[in-house]
C-alpha positions as CSV (number, residue, x, y, z in Angstrom):
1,X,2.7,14.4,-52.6
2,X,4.3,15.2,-49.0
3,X,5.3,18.2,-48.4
4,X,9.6,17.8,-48.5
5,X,11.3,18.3,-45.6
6,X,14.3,20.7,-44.8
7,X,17.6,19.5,-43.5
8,X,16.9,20.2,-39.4
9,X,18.0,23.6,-37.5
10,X,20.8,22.5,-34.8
11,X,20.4,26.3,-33.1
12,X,19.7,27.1,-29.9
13,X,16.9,28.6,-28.1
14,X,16.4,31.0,-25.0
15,X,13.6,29.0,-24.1
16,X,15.5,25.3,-24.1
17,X,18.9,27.4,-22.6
18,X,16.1,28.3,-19.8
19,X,15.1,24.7,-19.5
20,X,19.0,23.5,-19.6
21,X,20.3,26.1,-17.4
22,X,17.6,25.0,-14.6
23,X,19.3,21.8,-14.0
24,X,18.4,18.9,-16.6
25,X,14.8,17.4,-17.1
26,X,15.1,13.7,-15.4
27,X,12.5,11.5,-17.2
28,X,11.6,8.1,-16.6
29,X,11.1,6.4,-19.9
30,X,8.3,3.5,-20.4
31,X,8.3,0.9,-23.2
32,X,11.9,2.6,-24.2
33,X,12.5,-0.3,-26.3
34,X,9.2,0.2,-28.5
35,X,9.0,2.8,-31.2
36,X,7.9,5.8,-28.8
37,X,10.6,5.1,-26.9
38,X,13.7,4.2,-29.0
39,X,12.7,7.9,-30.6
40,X,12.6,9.6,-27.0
41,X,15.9,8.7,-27.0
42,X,16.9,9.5,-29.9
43,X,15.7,12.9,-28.6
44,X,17.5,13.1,-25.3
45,X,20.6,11.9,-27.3
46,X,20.4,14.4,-30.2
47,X,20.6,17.6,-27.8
48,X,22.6,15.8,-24.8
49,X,24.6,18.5,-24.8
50,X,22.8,22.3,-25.2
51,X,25.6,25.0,-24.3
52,X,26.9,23.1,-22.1
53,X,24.4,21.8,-20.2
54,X,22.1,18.4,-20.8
55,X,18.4,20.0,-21.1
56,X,17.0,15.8,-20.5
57,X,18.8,12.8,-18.3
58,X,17.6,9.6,-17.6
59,X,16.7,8.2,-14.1
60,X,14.4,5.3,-15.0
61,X,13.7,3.0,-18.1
62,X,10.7,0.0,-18.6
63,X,10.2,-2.2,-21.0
64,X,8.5,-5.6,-21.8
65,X,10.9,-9.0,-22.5
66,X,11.1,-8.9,-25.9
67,X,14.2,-7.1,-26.4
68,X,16.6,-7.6,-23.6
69,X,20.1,-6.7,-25.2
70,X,18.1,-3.5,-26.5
71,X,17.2,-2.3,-23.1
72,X,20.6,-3.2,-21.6
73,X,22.6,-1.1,-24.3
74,X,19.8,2.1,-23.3
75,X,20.7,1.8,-19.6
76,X,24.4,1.9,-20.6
77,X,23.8,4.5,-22.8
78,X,21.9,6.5,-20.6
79,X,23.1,5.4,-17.1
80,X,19.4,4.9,-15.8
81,X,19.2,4.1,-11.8
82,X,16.2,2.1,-12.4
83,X,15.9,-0.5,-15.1
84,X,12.4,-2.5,-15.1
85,X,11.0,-5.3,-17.6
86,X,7.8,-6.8,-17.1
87,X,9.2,-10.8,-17.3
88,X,10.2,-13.1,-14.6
89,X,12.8,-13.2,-12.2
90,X,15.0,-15.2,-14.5
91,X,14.5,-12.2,-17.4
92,X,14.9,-10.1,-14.9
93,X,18.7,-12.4,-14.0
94,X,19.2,-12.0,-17.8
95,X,19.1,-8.6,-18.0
96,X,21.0,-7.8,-15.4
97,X,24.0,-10.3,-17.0
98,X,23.4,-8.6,-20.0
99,X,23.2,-5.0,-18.6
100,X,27.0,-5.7,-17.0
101,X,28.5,-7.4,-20.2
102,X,27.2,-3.9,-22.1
103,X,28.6,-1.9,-19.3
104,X,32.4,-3.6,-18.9
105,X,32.6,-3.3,-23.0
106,X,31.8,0.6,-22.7
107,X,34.3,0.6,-20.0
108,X,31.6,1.8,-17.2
109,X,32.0,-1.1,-14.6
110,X,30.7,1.1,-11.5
111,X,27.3,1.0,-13.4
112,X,25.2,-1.2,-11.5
113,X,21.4,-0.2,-11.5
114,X,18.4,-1.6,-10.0
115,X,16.9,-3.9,-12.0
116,X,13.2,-5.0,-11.2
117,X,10.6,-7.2,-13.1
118,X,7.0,-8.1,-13.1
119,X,3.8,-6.5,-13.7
120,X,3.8,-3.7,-11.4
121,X,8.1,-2.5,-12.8
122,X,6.6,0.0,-14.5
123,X,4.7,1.3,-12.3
124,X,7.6,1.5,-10.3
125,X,10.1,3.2,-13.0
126,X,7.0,5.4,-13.2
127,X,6.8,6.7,-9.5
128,X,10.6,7.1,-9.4
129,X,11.3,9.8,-6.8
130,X,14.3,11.5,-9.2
131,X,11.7,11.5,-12.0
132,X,10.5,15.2,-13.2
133,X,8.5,13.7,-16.4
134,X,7.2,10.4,-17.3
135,X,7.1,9.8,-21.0
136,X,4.7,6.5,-21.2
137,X,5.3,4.7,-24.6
138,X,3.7,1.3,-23.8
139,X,1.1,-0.4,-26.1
140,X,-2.3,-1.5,-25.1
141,X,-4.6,-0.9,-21.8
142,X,-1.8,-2.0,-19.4
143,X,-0.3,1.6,-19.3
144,X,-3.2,2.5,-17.2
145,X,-1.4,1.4,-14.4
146,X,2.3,3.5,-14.6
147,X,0.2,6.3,-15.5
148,X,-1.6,6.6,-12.8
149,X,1.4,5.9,-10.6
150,X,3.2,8.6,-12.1
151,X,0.7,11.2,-11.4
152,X,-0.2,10.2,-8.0
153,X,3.8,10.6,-7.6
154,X,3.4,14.4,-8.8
155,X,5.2,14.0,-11.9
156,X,4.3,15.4,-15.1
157,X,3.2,12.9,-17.3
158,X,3.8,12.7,-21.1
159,X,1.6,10.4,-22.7
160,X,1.4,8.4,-25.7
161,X,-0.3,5.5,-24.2
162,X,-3.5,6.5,-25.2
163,X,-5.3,3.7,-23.8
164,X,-4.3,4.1,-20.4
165,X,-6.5,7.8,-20.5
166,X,-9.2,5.8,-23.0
167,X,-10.0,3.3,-20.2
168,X,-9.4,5.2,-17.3
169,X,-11.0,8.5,-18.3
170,X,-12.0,10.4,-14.9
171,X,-9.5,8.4,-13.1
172,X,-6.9,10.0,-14.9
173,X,-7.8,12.9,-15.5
174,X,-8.5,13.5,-11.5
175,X,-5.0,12.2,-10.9
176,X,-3.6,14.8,-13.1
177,X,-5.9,17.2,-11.3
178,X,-4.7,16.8,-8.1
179,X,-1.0,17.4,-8.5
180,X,-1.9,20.9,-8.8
181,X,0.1,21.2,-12.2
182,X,-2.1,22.2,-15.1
183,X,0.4,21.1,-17.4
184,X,0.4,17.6,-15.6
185,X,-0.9,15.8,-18.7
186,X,1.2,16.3,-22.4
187,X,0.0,14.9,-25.0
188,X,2.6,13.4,-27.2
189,X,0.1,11.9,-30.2
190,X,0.8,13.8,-33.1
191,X,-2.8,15.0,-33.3
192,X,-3.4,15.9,-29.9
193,X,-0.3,17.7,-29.6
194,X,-1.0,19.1,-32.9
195,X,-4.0,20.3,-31.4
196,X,-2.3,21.7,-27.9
197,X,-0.1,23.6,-30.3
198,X,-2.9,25.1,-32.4
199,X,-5.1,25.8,-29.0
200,X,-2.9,28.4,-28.1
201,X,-4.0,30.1,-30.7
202,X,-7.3,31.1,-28.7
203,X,-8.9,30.6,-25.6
204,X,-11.0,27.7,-24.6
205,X,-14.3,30.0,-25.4
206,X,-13.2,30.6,-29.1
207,X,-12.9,27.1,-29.8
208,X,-15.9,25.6,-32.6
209,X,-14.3,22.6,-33.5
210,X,-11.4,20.0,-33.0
211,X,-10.3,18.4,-36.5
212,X,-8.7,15.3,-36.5
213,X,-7.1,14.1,-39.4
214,X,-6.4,10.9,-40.4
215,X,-4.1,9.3,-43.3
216,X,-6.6,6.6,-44.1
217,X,-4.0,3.9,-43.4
218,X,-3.9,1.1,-46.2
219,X,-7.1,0.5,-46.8
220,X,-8.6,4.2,-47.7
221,X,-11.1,4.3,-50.9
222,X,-11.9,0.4,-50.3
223,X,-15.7,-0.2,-49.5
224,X,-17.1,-2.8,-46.3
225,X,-17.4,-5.4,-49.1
226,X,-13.4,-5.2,-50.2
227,X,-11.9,-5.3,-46.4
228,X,-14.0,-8.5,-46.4
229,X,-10.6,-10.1,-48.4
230,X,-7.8,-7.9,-47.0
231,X,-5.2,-9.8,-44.7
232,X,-2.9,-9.5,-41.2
233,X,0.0,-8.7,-43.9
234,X,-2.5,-6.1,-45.7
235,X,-3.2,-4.7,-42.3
236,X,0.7,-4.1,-41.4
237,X,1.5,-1.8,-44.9
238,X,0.5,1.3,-43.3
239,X,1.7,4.3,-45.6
240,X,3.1,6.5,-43.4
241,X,4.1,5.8,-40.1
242,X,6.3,2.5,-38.4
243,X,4.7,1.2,-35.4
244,X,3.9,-2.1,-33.9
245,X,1.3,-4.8,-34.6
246,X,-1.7,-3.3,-32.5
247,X,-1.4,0.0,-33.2
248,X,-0.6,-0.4,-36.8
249,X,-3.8,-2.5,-37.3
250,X,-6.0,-0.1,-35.6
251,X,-4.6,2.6,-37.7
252,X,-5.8,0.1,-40.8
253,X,-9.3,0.0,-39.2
254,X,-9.5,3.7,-38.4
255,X,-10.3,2.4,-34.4
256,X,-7.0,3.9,-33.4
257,X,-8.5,7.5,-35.2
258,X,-11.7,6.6,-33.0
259,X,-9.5,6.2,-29.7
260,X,-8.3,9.8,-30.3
261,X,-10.9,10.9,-30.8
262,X,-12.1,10.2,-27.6
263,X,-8.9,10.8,-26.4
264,X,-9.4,14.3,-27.5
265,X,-12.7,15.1,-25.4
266,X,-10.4,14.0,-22.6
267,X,-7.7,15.9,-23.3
268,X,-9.4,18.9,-24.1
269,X,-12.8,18.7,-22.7
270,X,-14.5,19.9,-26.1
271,X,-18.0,17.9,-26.4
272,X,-17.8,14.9,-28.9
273,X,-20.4,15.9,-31.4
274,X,-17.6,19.0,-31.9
275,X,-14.9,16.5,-32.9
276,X,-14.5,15.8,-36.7
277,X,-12.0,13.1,-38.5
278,X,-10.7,14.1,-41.8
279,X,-9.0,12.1,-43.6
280,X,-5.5,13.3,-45.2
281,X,-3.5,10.8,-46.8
282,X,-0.2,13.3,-47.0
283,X,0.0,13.2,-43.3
284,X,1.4,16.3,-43.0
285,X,-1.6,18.2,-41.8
286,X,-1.6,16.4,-37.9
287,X,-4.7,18.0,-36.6
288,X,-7.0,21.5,-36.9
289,X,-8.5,23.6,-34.3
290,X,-11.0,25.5,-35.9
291,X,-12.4,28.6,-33.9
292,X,-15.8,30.4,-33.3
293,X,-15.6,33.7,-36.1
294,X,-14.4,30.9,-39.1
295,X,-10.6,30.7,-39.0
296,X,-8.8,27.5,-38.9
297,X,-5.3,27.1,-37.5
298,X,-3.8,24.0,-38.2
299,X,0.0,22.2,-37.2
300,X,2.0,20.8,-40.0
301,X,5.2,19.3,-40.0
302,X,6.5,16.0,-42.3
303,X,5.6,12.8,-40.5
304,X,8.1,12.5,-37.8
305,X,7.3,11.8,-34.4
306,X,10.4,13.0,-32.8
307,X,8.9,16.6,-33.1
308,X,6.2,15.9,-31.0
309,X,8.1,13.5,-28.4
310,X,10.3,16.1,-27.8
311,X,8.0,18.2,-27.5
312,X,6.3,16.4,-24.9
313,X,9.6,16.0,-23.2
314,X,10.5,19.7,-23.1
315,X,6.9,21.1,-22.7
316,X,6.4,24.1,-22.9
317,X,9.6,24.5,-24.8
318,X,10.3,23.5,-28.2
319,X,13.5,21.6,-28.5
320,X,15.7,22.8,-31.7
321,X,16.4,20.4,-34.5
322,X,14.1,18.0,-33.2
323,X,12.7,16.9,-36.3
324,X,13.1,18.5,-40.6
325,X,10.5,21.1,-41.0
326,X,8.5,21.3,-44.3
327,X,10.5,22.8,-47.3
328,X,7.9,25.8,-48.7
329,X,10.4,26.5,-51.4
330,X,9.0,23.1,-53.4
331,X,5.7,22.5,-54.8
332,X,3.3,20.2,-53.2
333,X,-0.4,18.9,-52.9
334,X,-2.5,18.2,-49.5
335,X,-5.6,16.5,-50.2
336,X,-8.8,16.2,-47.5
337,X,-11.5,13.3,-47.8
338,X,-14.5,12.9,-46.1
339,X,-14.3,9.6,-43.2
340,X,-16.5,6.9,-44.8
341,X,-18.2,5.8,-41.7
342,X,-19.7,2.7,-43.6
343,X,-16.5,1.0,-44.2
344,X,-14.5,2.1,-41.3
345,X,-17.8,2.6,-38.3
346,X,-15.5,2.9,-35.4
347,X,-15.3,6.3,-34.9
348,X,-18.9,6.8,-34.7
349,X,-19.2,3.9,-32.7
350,X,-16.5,5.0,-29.8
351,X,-18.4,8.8,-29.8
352,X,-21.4,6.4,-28.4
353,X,-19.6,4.7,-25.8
354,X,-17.8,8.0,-24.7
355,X,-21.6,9.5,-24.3
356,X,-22.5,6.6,-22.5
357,X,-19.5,6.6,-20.2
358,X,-18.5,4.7,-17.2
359,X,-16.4,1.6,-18.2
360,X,-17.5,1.5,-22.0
361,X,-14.8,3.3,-23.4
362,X,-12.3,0.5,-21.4
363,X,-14.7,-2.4,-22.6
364,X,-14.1,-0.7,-26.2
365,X,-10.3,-0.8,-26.0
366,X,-10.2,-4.5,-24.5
367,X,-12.4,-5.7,-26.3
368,X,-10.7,-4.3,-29.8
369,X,-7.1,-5.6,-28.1
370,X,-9.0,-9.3,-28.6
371,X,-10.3,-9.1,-31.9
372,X,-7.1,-7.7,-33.2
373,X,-5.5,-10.8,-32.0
374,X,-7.7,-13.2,-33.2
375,X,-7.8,-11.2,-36.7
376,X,-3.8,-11.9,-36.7
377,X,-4.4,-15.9,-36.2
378,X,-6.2,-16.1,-39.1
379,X,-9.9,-16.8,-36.8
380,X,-12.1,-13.7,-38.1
381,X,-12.0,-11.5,-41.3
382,X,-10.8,-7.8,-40.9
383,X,-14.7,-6.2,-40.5
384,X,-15.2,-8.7,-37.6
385,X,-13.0,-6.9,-36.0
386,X,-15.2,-3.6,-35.0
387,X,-18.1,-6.0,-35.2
388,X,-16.9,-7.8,-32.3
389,X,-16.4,-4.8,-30.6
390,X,-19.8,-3.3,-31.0
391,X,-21.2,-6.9,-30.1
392,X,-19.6,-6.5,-27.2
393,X,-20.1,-2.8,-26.1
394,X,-23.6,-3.4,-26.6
395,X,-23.9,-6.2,-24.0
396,X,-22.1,-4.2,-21.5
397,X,-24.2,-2.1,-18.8
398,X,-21.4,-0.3,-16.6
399,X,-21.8,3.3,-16.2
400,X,-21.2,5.6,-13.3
401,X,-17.8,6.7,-12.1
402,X,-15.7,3.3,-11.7
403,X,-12.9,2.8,-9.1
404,X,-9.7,1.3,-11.1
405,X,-10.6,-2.2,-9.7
406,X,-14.1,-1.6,-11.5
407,X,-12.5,-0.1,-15.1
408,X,-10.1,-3.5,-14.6
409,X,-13.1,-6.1,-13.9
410,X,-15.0,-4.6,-16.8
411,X,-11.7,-5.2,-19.3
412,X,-11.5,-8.8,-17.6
413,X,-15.1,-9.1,-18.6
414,X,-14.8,-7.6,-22.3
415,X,-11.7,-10.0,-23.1
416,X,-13.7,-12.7,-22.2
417,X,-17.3,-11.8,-23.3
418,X,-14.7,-11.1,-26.8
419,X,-13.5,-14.7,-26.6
420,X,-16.9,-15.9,-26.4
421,X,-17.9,-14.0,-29.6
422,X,-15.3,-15.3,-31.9
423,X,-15.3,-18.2,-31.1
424,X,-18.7,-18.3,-32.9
């Protein structure tokens, strides 16, 4: 069973006071109506106030159209300058209706932030010049875009849009490079910042292994020949955690586990061959670092991803009361399982593309992004899914070190070279 969490600790620390007392974090918050973000700000509002002083404060907030009111309550609440969507002018009209209706009922009518929309908002909500931190919560390979605009900006970038690092890879990482800050990139997984927790345990020469673990999503124990029959609704009962369509579905068919994975190597620059999966259905366990004389150190925390969000927000601090800690007063079982890399070949499969480099990991992702799609209309059985993407992958030729343009062309030509698969 999971391990049973403790009512949270509302104390303060000299570390967070530290934070707090230097004048207020001021973050930019991207895909703030998702899950990632609606729990960043659950964060910021939990410790608004630390002896009195705000340790976080809100300057900018992006989201996508699907959730208007959402985002217009959230830039009430928080009083952001900047307030993007990705939709049309007329969204864009909308919101800003909406955002004063929200504001005259809350009694703030000298509230009036920018409000922009289009493809490249986020980018700009990302770049904002009062921005400290950028927390990037978006879905899917067009977070590649904000994130690089927030480095190049200089901020510090806390990312849970893994696919933004997955398809831009040395891009990335040599935008993070060159603001000079080495803790310019936070990962705000739960694995990877599991594993930035437990990496402080040693240095980077006393490191044998990375361990990633994995819950097995809803679909662990069942052979190639049983996912054959599984469905979209199948696909969307994950266990443990509450998250959208795409990444929910990737979790099912362990290609999210093989995107950090990757992500990992990134992250961490440890070679792929010395990156494990385990799988651990408890969820409690988020990731292992396992050194060079034998000893293991491990992060473990109930599933809640508030602990590492704030985390991620706060970094290097922890933030108090961020999430319940495990009870060690009550009994309780964690189990480890071998991956079966039959049934659920996508992590083995990514490792491949990662050696080969270049644009393959970004052909991976988009190509994935299709079949997930066309698995959700009801076109292609679940299995088809990493099958399309190792179809594709395997036609693909770009190597090298790609410019963004060239990491974009190849997605354009994955997504389509995808379409032209299924639609045998």
């Amino acid at each position: 069973m999971t391990a049973p969490a403790s009512s949270p600790r509302t104390r303060s620390t000299p570390e967070l006071r530290a934070l707090a007392a230097a004048g207020p974090r001021r973050i930019s918050v991207l895909g703030s109506t998702g899950s990632i973000g609606t729990q960043a700000l659950d964060v910021v509002r939990a410790v608004r106030e630390l002896d009195g002083a705000a340790p976080f404060t809100v300057v900018a907030l992006a989201a996508g159209g699907r959730h208007p009111e959402l985002l217009a309550e959230q830039a009430v609440e928080t009083r952001a300058a900047l307030v993007a969507t990705s939709g049309t002018g007329r969204d864009a009209a909308r919101l800003a209706r909406l955002i004063a209706e929200c504001a005259s009922a809350a009694g703030a009518t000298d509230y009036r932030p920018d409000v922009l929309h289009g493809p490249d908002a986020a980018s700009a909500a990302a770049a904002h010049p009062d921005a400290d931190l950028v927390l990037n919560g978006i879905t899917g390979s067009i977070g590649l875009a904000p994130t690089l605009a927030a480095l190049r900006a200089g901020h510090k970038l806390a990312l849970a849009n893994k696919e933004s690092l997955i398809a831009g890879g040395a891009l990335v990482k040599e935008a993070a490079a060159a603001t000079g800050d080495p803790d310019a990139l936070i990962p705000v997984d739960s694995e990877h910042s599991a594993l930035a927790q437990a990496l402080r345990g040693g240095t980077a020469g006393e490191v044998d292994r990375l361990v990633l673990t994995a819950s097995g999503g809803p679909f662990r124990g069942r052979s190639r020949a049983e996912l054959e029959a599984v469905t979209p609704q199948d696909a969307l009962r994950h266990p443990t955690w509450d998250m959208g369509l795409m990444v929910t579905t990737n979790s099912a068919s362990m290609v999210n586990k093989a995107l950090e994975v990757l992500e990992a190597h990134l992250l961490f620059d440890v070679p792929l061959e010395r990156i494990d999966v385990v799988v651990h259905p408890q969820s409690v366990v988020h990731s292992m670092v396992q050194f060079v004389d034998g000893s293991t150190i491990a992060q473990a925390s109930p599933p809640d991803m508030r602990l590492p969000i704030a985390l991620g927000l706060a970094w290097p601090h922890r933030v108090p009361g961020a999430a319940p800690a495990c009870d060690w007063t009550r009994a309780a079982e964690w189990t480890f399982e071998p991956l079966d890399r039959q049934a659920f070949p996508a992590v083995d499969l990514i490792k491949a593309a990662g050696e080969r480099g270049g644009t393959c990991p970004a052909v991976f992702n988009a190509a994935n992004e299709e079949a997930v799609q066309a698995f959700h209309h009801g076109r292609i059985r679940f299995p088809s899914i990493v099958d399309t993407v190792e179809t594709v992958l395997g036609e693909h030729e770009g190597t090298g070190s790609p410019d963004l343009e060239a990491v974009l062309e190849a997605e354009r030509w994955a997504r389509r070279r995808a379409h032209e698969v299924l639609a045998r």
